[in-house]
C-alpha positions in Angstrom: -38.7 93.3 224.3 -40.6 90.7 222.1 -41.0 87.4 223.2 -39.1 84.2 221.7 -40.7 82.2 219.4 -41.1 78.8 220.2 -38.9 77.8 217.1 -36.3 79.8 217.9 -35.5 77.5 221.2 -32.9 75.8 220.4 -31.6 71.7 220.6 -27.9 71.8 221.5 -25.3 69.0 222.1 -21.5 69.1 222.4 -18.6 66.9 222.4 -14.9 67.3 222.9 -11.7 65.9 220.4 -9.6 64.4 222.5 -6.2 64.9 221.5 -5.8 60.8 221.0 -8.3 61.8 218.1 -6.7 65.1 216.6 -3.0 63.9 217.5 -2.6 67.8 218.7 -3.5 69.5 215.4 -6.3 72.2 214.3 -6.2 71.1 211.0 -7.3 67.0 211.9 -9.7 68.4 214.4 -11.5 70.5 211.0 -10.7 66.9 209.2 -13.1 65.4 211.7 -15.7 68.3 211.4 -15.5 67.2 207.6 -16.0 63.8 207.9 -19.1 64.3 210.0 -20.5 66.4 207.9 -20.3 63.9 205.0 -21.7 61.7 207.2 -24.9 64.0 208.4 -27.7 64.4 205.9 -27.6 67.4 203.5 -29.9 69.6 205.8 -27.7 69.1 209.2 -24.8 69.9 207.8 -25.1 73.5 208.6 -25.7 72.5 212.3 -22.5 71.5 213.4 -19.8 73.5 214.3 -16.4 73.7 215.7 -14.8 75.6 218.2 -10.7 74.6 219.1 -11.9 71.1 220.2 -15.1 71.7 221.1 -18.1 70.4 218.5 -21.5 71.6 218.8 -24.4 70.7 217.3 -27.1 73.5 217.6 -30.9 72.6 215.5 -34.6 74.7 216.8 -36.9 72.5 218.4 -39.5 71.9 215.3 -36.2 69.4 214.1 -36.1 67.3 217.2 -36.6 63.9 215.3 -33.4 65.3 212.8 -31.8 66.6 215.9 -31.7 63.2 217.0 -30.4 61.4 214.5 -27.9 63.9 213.8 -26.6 63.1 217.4 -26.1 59.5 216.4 -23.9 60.1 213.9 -21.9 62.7 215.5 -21.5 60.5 218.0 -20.3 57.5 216.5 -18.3 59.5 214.1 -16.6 60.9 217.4 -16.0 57.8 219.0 -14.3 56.1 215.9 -12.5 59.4 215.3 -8.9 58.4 216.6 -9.2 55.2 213.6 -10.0 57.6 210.9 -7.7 57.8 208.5 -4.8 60.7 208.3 -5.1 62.9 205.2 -2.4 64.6 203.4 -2.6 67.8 205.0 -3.3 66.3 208.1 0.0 64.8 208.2 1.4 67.3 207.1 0.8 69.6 209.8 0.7 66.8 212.4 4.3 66.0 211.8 5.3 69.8 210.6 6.4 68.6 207.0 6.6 69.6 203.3 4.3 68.6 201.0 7.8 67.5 199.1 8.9 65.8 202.2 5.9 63.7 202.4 6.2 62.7 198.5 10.1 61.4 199.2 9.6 59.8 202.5 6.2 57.9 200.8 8.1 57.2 197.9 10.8 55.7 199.6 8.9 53.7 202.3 10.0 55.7 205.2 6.4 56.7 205.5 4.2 54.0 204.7 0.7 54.4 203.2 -2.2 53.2 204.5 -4.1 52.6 201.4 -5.7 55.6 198.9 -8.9 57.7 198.9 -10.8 59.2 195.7 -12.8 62.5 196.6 -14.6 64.6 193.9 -13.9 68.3 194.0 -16.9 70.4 195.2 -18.8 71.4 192.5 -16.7 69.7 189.8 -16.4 66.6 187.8 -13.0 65.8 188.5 -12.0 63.2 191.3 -8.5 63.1 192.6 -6.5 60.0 194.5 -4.2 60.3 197.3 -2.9 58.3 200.1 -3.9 58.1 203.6 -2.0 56.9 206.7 -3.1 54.8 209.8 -2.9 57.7 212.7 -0.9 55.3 215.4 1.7 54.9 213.0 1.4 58.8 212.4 1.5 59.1 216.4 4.1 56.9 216.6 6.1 59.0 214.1 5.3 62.1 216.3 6.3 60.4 219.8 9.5 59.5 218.4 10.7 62.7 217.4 12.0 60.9 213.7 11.2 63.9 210.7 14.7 65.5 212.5 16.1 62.0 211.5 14.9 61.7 208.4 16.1 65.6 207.6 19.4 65.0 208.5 20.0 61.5 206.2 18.6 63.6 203.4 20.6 66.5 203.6 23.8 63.5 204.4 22.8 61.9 201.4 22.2 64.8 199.1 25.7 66.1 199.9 27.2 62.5 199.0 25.2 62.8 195.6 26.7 66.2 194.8 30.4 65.0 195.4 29.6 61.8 193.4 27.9 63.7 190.7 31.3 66.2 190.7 33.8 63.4 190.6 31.9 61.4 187.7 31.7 65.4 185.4 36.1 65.2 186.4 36.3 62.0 185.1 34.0 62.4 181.8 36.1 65.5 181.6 39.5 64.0 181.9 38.7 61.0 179.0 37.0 64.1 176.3 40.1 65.4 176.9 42.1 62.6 176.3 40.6 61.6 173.6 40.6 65.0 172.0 44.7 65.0 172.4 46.5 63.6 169.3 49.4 61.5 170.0 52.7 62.6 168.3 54.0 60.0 165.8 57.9 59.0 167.1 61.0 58.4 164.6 60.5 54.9 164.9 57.3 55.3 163.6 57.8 57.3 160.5 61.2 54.7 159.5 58.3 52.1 159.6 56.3 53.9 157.4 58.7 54.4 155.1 60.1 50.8 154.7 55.9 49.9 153.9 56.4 47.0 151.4 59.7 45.5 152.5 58.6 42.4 153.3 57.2 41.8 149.2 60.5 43.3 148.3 62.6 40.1 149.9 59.8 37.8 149.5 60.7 38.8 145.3 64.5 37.7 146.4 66.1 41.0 145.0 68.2 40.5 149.0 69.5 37.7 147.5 
């Protein structure tokens, strides 16, 4: 069996999301794995991985001095993790929402934003904007059980549209139809239209 090379020894540190930090979802935990590796220099960011929870940073012995600095920021990235800022899809699967639910309940302030974030696309020109939330007011949202809340004064107020929007077609309705209907003239009517130009004839004092 051939011997090890020296290089091939490896450096190897872990450290564990706490659930404070990932709010109980895989998809903030990879969010944190991101962040990190934004934060690590180009060459480390191959070194770090994710496992579940667990994060481990695995570099050969020749990198000690990158090693080591790598484990600085991981560390300090880890440590600030349950501050970092919720992302769209984070939320979204944090809180088991839409993407359309998360538009409406922003939109109307039910969900308030925590400010916005510009990213460029990987390997193109274009940058996009979206909004972030502060994650104890996402926990805080989770504790409290509210989405169900939310759901059912949607679906409350969505049926109260729908019968307004069904009375206001009956009554739009009603007045084309009324004003489509030609009103019959009566006999008084026509003996007035016949007498047109009475008043001129007494006025001339033929009455007289």
């Amino acid at each position: 069996m051939p011997k090890k090379e020296k290089n091939d020894v490896e450096l190897i540190r872990g450290w564990t999301l706490l659930t404070s930090a990932t709010l109980g979802s895989a998809v903030r935990a990879k969010g944190i794995l991101q962040e990190i590796q934004a934060r690590l220099p180009a060459a480390s960011k191959k070194s770090i991985s994710l496992e579940g929870v667990e994060l481990t940073l695995s570099m050969p012995t020749s990198s000690k001095s990158a090693f080591n600095a790598a484990v600085a920021i991981i560390s300090n990235t880890v440590a600030e993790a349950e501050n970092l800022p919720v992302i769209p899809r984070e939320i979204q699967d944090i809180l088991t929402i839409k993407p359309t639910e998360r538009h409406r309940w922003l939109a109307d302030g039910r969900l308030p934003s925590a400010g916005t974030r510009t990213v460029r696309l990987n390997g193109r020109a274009r940058q996009i904007t979206f909004h972030v939330f502060d994650p104890k007011v996402v926990e805080d949202l989770l504790d409290r059980g509210i989405v169900d809340e939310w759901r059912v004064e949607d679906a409350e107020a969505k049926a109260e549209k729908r019968r307004r929007t069904a009375y206001e077609a009956k009554l739009a309705k009603s007045a084309k139809a009324a004003k489509k209907k030609k009103v019959k003239p009566t006999k008084a009517d026509d003996a007035a239209s016949q007498l047109r130009g009475w008043e001129e004839f007494d006025v001339d004092g033929l009455l007289r």
